[in-house]
N, C-alpha and C positions, 0 to 999 in steps of 0.2 A: 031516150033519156036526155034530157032538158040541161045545157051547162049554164049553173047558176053566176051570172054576170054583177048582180048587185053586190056591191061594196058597199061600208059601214063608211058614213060622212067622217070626211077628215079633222086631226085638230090640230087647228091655229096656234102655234105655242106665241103665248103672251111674256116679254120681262114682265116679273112679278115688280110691285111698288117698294118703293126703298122702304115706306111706314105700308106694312099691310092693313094693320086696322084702317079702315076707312076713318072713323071715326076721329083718331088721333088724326090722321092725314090732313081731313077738310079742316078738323079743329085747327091745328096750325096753321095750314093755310089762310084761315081769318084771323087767324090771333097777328098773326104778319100783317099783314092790309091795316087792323085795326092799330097797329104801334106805328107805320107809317103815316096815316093819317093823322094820329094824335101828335107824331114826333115835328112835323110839319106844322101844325097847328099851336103846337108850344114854341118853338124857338122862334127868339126873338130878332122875325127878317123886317127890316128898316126899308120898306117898300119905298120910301119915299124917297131918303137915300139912292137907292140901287135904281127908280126914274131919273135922277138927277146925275146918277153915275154914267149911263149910256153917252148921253154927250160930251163927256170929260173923257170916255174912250173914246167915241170917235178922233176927238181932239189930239189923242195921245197916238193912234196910229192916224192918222193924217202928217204930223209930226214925225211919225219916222218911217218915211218915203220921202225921198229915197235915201237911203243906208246912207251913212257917210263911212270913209276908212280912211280919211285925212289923216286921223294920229295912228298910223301903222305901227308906230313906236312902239305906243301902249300894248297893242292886243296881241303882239309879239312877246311883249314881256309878259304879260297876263299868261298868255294861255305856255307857253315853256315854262312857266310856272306852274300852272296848273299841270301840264303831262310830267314832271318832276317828282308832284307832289304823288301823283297816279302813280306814277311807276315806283317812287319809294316802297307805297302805302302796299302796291299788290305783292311783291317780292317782301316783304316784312311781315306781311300776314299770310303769306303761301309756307314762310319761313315755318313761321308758327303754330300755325293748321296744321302740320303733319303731326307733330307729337301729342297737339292737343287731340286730333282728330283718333289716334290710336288710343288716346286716353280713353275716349269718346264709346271704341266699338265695345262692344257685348260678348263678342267672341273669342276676343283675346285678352281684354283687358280683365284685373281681379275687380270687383264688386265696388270695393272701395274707389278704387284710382276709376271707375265707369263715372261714380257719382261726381265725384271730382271734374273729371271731364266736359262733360254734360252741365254741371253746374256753372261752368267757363262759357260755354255756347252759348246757353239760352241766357246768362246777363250780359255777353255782349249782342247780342238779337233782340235783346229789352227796351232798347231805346234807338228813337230815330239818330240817324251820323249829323243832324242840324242840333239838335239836342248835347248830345256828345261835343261837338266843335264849342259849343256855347262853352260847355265846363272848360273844356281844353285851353278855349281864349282866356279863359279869367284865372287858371293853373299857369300856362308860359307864355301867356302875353298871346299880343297880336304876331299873325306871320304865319310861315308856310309850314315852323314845326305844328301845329297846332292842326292844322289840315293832315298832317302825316301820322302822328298819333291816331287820328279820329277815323280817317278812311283803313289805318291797318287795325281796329278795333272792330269797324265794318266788316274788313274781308275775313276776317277770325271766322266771327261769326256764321259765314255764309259758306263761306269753303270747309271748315270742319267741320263743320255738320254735314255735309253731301259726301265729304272725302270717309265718314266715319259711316256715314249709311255705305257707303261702298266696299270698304273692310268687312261690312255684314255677309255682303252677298260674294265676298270671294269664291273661288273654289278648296274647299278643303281639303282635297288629296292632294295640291301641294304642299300645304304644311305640314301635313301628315309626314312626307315624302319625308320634309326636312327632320324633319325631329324623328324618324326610324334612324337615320344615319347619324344622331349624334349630334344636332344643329341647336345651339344653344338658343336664347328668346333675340339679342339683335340679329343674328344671320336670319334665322327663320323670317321675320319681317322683312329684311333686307333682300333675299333673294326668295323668298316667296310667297309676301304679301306684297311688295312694292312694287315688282314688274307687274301687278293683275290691276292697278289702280291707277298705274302709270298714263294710260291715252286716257282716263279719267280727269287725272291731273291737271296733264295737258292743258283738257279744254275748259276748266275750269278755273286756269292762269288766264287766258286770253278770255274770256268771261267776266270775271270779275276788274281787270285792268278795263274794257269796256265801259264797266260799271262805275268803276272809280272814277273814270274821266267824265262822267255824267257828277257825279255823287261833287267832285272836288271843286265845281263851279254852284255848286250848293250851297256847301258849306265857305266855301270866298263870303260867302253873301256876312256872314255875321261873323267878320272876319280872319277866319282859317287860313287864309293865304290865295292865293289863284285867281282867276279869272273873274270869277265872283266878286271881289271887292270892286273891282273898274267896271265890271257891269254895274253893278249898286250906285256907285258914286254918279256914274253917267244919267242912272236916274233921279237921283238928287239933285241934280245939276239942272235935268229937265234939256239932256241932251238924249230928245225921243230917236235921231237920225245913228248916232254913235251907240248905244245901246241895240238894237235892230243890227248893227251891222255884227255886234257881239252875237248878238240872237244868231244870227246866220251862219257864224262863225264855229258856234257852236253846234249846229248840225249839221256842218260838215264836217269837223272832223268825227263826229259818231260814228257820220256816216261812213268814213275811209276806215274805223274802227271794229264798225261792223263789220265791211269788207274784209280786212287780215286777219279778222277773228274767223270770221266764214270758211275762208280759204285754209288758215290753218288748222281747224275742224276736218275740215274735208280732208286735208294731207295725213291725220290723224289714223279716220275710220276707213 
C-alpha cells in the first residue's frame, strides 16, 4: 500500500485592496494624475520670477554666514518672550481642554452638552494660529497678550479632542465601580475617569508646550509678541547674518524641547 505524499498547492493570502472594484481603483488612480497635471498647468507660476529669484537666495544665504549674535540683548528678550508666551498659552488651554474635552466624550457626556463640545473643537481647529493671531492683533493690539490668546485657542483645539478620544476608550468597570457605591457624576470623573487619562495628559502637556514654542515664533511674525517679531524686522532690515542666528536659535531650543519632552514621556510609560 502506496502513502499518498502529494499535497494540494498552497495559498498566498493577499491584503485585499482598500477599493476592491478595480475599476473604481484605476478610475481614481487617473482621475488623481489627471487633477495634478491639470492643477500645475492652471496656476499661475511666474517662471521667470522664480529664475530671477535663485540668485536673490543665493544672495540672502551668502549673507547670513556667518550668524551674527552681537545683540544678545534682543534674542534674550525675544525668545523669554516667546517661552512666556508658550508656557502661558499651554497651561491655559490644558486648563480648558479638560472640561471641554469631557464635554467632548460620547460616553459620558448627554447629547446635547457632546454637541456642544465638539462644536468648541472643530472651530477652534478651523483655522491656522497665523490666522487667529491676525484677529487677535487687530482685537488687543500689538504684544504678547495676542500670542497668548491665540496659542491657547491652538492647544484647545488639539488637546481636547485627543484628551476626549481618550475618555472613549477608558475602561468601564471603573466607573461602573464608582456609581455601584453611590459616586455622584464629579467623583466618578475625578476618581475614575481622571486617574485612566492621567499619563495621557501628561504627555500631551509636554507635546503641545513643544508645539507652542514652535507655533509662538510664528505667529511673532504678524505681530503676536515673541520671537517672531525681531526675526521679521531683522529681515526687514536686510540683517541676512542676525536673522540666521535667530534661525539657529530657534532649533535649538526645539531641540532641548524635544529632549525633556522625550525624557518626560519615557518617565511617564
Amino acid at each position: 500500500m502506496t502513502e499518498n505524499t502529494s499535497f494540494a498547492p498552497s495559498q498566498t493570502w493577499k491584503k485585499p485592496h482598500f477599493i476592491s472594484n478595480p475599476w473604481l481603483r484605476y478610475g481614481l488612480f487617473i482621475g488623481i494624475v489627471v487633477y495634478l497635471v491639470w492643477a500645475f498647468a492652471t496656476l499661475p507660476f511666474d517662471w521667470v520670477r522664480i529664475s530671477e529669484g535663485i540668485p536673490r537666495a543665493g544672495k540672502i544665504f551668502g549673507g547670513a554666514f556667518p550668524p551674527s549674535f552681537q545683540r544678545s540683548s534682543l534674542l534674550i528678550t525675544g525668545f523669554t518672550e516667546s517661552f512666556q508666551i508658550a508656557f502661558l498659552a499651554t497651561l491655559l488651554g490644558l486648563l480648558l481642554s479638560i472640561p471641554i474635552a469631557v464635554m467632548s466624550a460620547k460616553n459620558i457626556a448627554p447629547k446635547p452638552v457632546y454637541y456642544v463640545g465638539r462644536g468648541i473643537i472643530i472651530l477652534s481647529r478651523s483655522f491656522h494660529p497665523v490666522i487667529v493671531a491676525i484677529l487677535f492683533v487687530a482685537a488687543v493690539g500689538f504684544g504678547p497678550l495676542a500670542g497668548v490668546l491665540t496659542l491657547t485657542l491652538y492647544s484647545i483645539g488639539f488637546v481636547a479632542k485627543l484628551l476626549a478620544e481618550e475618555i472613549e476608550e477608558i475602561d468601564w468597570g471603573q466607573v461602573e465601580a464608582m456609581r455601584s457605591v453611590g459616586a455622584g457624576y464629579l467623583k466618578t470623573l475625578i476618581y475614575g475617569v481622571f486617574p485612566q487619562i492621567l499619563p495621557r495628559q501628561i504627555g500631551l502637556s509636554m507635546y503641545q508646550l513643544d508645539s507652542n514654542l514652535r507655533a509662538s515664533a510664528v505667529v511673532g511674525i504678524v505681530g503676536a509678541g515673541g520671537i517672531g517679531g525681531t526675526l521679521m524686522n531683522a529681515f526687514g532690515r536686510y540683517d541676512y547674518d542676525f536673522a540666521f542666528a535667530i534661525l539657529l536659535l530657534i532649533i535649538g531650543l526645539i531641540l532641548v524641547s524635544e529632549g525633556v519632552s522625550g525624557w518626560v514621556r519615557k518617565k511617564i510609560w
